[in-house]
KOLGU-4560 file (N, C-alpha, C; in nm, 3 decimals, padded with zeros to 5 digits):
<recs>
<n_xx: -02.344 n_yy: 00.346 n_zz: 02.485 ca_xx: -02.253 ca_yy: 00.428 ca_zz: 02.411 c_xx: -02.110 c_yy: 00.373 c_zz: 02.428 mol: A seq: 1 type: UNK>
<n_xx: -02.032 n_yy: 00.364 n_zz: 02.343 ca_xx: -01.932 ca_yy: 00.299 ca_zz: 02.351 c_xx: -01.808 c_yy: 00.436 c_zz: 02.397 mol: A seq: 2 type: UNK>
<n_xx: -01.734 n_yy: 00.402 n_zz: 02.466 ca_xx: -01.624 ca_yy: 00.506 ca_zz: 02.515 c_xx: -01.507 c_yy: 00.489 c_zz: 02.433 mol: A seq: 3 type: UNK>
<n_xx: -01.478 n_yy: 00.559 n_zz: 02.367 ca_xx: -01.377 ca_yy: 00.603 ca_zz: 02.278 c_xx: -01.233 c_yy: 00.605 c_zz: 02.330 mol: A seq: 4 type: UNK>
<n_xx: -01.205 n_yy: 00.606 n_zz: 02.407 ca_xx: -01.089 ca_yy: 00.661 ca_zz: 02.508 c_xx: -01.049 c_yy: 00.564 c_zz: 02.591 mol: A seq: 5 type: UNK>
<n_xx: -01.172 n_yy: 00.447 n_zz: 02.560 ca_xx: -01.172 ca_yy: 00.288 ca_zz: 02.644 c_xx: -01.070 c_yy: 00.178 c_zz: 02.553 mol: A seq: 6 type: UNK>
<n_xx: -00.846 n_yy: 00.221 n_zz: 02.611 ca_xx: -00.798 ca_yy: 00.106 ca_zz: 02.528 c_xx: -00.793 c_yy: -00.052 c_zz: 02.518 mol: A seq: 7 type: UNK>
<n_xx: -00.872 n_yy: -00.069 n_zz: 02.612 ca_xx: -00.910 ca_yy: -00.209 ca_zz: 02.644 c_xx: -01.032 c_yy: -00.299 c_zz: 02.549 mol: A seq: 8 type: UNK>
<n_xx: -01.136 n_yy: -00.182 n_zz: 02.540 ca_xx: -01.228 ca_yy: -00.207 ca_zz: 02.442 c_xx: -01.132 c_yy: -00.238 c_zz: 02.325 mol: A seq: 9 type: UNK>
<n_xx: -01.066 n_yy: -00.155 n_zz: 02.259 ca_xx: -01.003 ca_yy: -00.189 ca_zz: 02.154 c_xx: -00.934 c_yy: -00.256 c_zz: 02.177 mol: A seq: 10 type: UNK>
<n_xx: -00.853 n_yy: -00.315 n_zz: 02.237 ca_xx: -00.774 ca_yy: -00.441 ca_zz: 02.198 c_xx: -00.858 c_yy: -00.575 c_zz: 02.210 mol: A seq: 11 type: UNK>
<n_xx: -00.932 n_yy: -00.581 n_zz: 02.265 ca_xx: -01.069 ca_yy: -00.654 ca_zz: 02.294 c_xx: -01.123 c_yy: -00.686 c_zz: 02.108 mol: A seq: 12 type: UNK>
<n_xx: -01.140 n_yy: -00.526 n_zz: 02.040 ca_xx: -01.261 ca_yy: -00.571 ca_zz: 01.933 c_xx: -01.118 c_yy: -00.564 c_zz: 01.807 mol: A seq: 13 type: UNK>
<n_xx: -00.974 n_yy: -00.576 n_zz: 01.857 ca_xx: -00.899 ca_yy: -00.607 ca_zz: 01.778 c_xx: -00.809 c_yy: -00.646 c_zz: 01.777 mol: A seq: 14 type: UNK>
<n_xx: -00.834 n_yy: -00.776 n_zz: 01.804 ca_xx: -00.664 ca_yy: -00.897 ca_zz: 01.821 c_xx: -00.554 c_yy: -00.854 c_zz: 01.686 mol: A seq: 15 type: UNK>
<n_xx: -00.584 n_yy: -00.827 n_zz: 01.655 ca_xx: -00.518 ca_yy: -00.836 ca_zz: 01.488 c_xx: -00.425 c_yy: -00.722 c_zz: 01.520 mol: A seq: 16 type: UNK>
<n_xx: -00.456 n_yy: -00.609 n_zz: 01.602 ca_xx: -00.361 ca_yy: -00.492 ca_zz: 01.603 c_xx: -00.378 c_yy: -00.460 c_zz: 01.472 mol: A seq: 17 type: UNK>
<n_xx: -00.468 n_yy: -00.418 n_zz: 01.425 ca_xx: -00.487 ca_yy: -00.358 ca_zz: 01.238 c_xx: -00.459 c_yy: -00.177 c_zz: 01.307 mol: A seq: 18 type: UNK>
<n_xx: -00.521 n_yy: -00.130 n_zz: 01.419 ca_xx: -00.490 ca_yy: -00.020 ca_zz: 01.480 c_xx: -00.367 c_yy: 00.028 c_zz: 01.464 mol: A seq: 19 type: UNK>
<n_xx: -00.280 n_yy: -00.059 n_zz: 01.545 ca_xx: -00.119 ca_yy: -00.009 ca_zz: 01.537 c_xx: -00.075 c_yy: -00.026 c_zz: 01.416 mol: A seq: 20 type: UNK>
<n_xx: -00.120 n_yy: -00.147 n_zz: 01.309 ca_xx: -00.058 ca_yy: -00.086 ca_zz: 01.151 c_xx: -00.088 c_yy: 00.022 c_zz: 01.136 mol: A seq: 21 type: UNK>
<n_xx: -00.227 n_yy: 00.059 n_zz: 01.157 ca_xx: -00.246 ca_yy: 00.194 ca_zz: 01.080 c_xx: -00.151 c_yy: 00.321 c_zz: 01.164 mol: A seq: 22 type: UNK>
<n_xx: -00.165 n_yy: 00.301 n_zz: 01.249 ca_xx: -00.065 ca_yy: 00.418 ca_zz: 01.290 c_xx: 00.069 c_yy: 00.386 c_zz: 01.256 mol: A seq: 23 type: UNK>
<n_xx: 00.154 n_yy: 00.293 n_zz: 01.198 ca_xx: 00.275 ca_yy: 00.309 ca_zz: 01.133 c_xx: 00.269 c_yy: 00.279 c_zz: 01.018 mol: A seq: 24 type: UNK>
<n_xx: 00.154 n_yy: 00.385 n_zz: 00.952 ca_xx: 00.155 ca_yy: 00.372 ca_zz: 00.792 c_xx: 00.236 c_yy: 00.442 c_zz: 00.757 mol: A seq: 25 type: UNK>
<n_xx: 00.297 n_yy: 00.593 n_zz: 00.816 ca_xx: 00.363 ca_yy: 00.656 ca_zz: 00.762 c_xx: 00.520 c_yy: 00.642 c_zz: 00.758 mol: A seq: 26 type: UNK>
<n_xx: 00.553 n_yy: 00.562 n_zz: 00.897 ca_xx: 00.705 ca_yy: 00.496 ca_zz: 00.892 c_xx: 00.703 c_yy: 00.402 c_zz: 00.783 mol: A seq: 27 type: UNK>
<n_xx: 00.583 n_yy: 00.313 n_zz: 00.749 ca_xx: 00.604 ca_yy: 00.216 ca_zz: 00.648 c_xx: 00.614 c_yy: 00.217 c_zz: 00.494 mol: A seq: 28 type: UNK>
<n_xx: 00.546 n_yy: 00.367 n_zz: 00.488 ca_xx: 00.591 ca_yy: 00.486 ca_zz: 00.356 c_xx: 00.654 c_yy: 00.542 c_zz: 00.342 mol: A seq: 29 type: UNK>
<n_xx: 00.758 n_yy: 00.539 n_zz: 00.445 ca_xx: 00.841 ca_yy: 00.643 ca_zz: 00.440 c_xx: 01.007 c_yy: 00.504 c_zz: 00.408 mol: A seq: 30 type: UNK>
<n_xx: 00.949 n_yy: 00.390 n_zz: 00.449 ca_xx: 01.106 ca_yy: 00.282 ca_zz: 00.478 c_xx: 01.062 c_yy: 00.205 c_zz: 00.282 mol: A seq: 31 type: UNK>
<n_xx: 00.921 n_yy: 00.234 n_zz: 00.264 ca_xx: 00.945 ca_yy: 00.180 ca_zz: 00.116 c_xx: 01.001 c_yy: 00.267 c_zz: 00.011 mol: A seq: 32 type: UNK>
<n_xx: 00.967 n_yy: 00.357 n_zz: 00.020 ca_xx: 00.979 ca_yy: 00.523 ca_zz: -00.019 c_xx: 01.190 c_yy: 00.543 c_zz: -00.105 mol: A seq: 33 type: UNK>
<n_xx: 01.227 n_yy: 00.504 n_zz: 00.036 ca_xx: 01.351 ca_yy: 00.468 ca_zz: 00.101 c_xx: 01.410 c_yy: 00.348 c_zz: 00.008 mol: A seq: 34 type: UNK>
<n_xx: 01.351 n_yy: 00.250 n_zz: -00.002 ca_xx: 01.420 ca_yy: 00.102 ca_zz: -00.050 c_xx: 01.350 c_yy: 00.091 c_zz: -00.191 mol: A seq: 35 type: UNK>
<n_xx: 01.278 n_yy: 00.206 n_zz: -00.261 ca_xx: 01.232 ca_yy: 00.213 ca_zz: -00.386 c_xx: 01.346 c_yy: 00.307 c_zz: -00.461 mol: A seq: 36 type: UNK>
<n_xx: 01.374 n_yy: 00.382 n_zz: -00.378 ca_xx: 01.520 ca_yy: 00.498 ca_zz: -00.485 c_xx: 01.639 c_yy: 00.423 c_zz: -00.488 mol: A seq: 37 type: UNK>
<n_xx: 01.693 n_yy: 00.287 n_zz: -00.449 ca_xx: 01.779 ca_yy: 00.232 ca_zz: -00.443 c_xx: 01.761 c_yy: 00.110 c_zz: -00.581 mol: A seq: 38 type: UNK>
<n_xx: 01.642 n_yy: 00.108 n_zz: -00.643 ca_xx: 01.567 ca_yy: -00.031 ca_zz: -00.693 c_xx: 01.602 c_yy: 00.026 c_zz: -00.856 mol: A seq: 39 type: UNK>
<n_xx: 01.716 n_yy: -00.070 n_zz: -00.900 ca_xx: 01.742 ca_yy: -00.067 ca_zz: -01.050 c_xx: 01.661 c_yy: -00.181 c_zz: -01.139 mol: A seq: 40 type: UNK>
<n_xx: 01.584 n_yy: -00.192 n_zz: -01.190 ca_xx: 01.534 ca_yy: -00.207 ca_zz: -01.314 c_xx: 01.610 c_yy: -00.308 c_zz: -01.402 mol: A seq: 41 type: UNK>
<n_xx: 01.602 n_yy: -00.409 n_zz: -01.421 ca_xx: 01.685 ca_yy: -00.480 ca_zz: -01.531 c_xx: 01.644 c_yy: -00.428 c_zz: -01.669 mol: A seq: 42 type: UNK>
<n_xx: 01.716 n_yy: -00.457 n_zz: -01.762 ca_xx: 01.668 ca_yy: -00.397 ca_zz: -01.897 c_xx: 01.579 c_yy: -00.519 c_zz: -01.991 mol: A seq: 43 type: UNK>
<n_xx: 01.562 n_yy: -00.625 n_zz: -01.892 ca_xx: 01.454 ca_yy: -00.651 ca_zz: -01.918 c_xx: 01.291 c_yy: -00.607 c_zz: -01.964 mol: A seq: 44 type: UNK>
<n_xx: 01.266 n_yy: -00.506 n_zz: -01.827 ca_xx: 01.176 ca_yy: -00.461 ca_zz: -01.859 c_xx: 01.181 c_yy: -00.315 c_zz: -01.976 mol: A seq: 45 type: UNK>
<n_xx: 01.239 n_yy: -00.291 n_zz: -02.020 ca_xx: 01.199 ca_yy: -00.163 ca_zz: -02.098 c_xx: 01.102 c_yy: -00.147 c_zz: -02.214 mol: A seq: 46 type: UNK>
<n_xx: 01.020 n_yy: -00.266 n_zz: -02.204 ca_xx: 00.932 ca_yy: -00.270 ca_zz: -02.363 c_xx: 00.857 c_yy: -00.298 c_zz: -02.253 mol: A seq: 47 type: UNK>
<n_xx: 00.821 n_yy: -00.299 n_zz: -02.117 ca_xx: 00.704 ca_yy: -00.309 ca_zz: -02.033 c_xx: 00.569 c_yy: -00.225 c_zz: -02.091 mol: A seq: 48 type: UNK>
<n_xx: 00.468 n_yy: -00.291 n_zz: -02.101 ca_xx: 00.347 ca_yy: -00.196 ca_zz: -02.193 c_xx: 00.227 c_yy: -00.163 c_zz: -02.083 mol: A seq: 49 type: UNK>
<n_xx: 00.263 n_yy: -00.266 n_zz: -01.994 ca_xx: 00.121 ca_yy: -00.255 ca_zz: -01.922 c_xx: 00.148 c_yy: -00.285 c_zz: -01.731 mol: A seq: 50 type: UNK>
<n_xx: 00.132 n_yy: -00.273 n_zz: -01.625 ca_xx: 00.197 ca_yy: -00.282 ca_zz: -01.502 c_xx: 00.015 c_yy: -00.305 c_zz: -01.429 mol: A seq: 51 type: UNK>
<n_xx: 00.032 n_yy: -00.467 n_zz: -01.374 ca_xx: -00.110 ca_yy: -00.509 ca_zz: -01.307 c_xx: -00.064 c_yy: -00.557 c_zz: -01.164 mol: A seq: 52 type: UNK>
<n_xx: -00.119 n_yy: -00.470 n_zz: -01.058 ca_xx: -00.097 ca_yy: -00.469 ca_zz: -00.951 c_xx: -00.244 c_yy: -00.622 c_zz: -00.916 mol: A seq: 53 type: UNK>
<n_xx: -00.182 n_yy: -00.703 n_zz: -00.835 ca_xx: -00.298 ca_yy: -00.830 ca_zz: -00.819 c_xx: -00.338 c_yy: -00.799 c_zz: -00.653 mol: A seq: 54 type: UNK>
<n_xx: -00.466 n_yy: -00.759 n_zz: -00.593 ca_xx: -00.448 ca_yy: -00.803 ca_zz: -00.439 c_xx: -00.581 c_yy: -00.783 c_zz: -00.445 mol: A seq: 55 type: UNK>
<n_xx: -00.673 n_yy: -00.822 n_zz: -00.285 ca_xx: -00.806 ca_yy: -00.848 ca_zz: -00.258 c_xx: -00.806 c_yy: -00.761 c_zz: -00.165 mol: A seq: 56 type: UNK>
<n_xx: -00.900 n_yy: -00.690 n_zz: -00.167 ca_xx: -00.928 ca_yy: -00.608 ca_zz: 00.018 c_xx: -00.812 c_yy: -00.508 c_zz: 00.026 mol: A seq: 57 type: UNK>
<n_xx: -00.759 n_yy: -00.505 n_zz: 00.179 ca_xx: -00.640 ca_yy: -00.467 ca_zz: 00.226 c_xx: -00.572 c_yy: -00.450 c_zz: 00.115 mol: A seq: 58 type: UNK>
<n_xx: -00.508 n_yy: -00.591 n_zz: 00.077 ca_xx: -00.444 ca_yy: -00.579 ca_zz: -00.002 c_xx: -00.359 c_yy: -00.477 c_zz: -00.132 mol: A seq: 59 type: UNK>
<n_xx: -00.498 n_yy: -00.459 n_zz: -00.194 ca_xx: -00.475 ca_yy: -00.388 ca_zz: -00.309 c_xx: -00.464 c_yy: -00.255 c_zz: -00.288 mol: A seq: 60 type: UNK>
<n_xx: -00.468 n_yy: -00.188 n_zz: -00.138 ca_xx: -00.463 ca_yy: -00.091 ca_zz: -00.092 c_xx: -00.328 c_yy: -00.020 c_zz: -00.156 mol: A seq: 61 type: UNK>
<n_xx: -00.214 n_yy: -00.068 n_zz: -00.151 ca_xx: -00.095 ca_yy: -00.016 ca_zz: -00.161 c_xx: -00.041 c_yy: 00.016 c_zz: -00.345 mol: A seq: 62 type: UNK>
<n_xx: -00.113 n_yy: -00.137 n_zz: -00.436 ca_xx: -00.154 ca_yy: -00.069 ca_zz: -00.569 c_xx: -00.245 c_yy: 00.038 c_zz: -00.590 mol: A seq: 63 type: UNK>
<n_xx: -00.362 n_yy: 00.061 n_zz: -00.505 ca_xx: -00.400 ca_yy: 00.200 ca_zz: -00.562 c_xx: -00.356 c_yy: 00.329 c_zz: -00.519 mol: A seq: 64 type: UNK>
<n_xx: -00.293 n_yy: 00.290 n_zz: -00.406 ca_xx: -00.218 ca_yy: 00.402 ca_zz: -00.402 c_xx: -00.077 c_yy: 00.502 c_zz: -00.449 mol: A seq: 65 type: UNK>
<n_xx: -00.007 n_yy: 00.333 n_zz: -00.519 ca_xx: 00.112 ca_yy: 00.376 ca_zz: -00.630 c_xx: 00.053 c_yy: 00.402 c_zz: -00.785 mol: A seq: 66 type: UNK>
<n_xx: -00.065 n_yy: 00.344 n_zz: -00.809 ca_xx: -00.152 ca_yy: 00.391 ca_zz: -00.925 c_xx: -00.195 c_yy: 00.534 c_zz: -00.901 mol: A seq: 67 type: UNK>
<n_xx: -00.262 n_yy: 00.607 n_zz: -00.805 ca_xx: -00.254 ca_yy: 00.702 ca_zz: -00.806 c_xx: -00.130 c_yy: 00.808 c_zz: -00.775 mol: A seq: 68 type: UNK>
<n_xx: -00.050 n_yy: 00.782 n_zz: -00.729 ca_xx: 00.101 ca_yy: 00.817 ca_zz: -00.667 c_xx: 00.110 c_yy: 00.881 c_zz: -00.789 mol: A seq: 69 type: UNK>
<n_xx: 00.184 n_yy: 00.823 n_zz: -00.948 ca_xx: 00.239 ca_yy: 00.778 ca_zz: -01.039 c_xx: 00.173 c_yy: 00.831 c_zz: -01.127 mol: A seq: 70 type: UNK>
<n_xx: 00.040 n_yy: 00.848 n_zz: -01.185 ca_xx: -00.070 ca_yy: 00.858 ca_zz: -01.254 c_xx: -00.023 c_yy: 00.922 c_zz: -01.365 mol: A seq: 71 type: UNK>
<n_xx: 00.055 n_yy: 01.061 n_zz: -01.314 ca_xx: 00.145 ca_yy: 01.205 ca_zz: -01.442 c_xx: 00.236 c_yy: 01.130 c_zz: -01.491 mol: A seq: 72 type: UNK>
<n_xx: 00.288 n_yy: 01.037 n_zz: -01.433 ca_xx: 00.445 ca_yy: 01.051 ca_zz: -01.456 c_xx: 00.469 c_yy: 00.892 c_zz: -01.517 mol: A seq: 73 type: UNK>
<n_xx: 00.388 n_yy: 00.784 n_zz: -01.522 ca_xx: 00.416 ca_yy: 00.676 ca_zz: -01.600 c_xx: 00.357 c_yy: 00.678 c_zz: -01.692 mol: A seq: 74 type: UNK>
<n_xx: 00.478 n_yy: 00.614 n_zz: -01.768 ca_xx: 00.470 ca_yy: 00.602 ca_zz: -01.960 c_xx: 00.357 c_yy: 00.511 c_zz: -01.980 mol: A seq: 75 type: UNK>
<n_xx: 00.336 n_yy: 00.396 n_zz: -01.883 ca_xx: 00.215 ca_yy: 00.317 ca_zz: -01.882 c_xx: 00.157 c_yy: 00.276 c_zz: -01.818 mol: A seq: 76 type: UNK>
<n_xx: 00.006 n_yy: 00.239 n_zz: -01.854 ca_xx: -00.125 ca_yy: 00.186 ca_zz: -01.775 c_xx: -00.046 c_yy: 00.107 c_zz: -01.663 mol: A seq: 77 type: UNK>
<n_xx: -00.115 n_yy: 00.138 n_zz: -01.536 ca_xx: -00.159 ca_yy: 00.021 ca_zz: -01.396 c_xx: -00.276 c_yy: 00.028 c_zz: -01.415 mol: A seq: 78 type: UNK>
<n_xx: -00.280 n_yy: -00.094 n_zz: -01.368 ca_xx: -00.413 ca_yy: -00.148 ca_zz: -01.387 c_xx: -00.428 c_yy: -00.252 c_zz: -01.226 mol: A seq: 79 type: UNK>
<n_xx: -00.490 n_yy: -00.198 n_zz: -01.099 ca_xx: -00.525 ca_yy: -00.291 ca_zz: -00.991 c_xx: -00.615 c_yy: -00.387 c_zz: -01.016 mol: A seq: 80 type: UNK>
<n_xx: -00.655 n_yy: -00.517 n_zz: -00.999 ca_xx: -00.735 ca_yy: -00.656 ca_zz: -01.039 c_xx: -00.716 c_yy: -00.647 c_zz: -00.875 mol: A seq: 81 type: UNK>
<n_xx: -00.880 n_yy: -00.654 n_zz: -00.808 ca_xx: -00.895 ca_yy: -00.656 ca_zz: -00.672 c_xx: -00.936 c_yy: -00.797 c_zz: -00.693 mol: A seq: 82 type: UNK>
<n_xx: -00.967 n_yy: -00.875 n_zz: -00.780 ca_xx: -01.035 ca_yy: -00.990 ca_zz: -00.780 c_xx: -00.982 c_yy: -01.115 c_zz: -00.827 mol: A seq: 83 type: UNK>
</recs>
């Protein structure tokens, strides 16, 4: 049975520290959150028709979560491509 409460085991079955990201997901939502209400738009984009978030795995984690974030409130399709 593996001991839960054993932090050695885990750093053991995770060099990567993917653990401690996950526990500062919410400082890291909260500092983009932050540096997104500051983010002007060139008027470039205003005939934007379509918004394709690109990532694999992990990755694309953070497009589906501004795809769903957003869902009411944008004028147009996201579309995540995990592949």
């Amino acid at each position: 049975m593996v001991a839960l409460d054993d932090h050695t085991l885990f750093d053991r079955l995770d060099p990567g520290g993917m653990r401690e990201r996950i526990a500062e997901l919410p400082q890291q939502c909260r500092a983009a959150w932050s540096l997104a209400q500051g983010l002007e738009l060139q008027s470039a984009y205003d005939n934007v028709r379509q918004i394709v978030i690109l990532g694999m795995g992990g990755s694309a984690i953070g497009g589906a979560l501004l795809q769903g974030l957003v869902a009411g409130e944008c004028a147009v399709p996201i579309t995540v491509v995990r592949g």
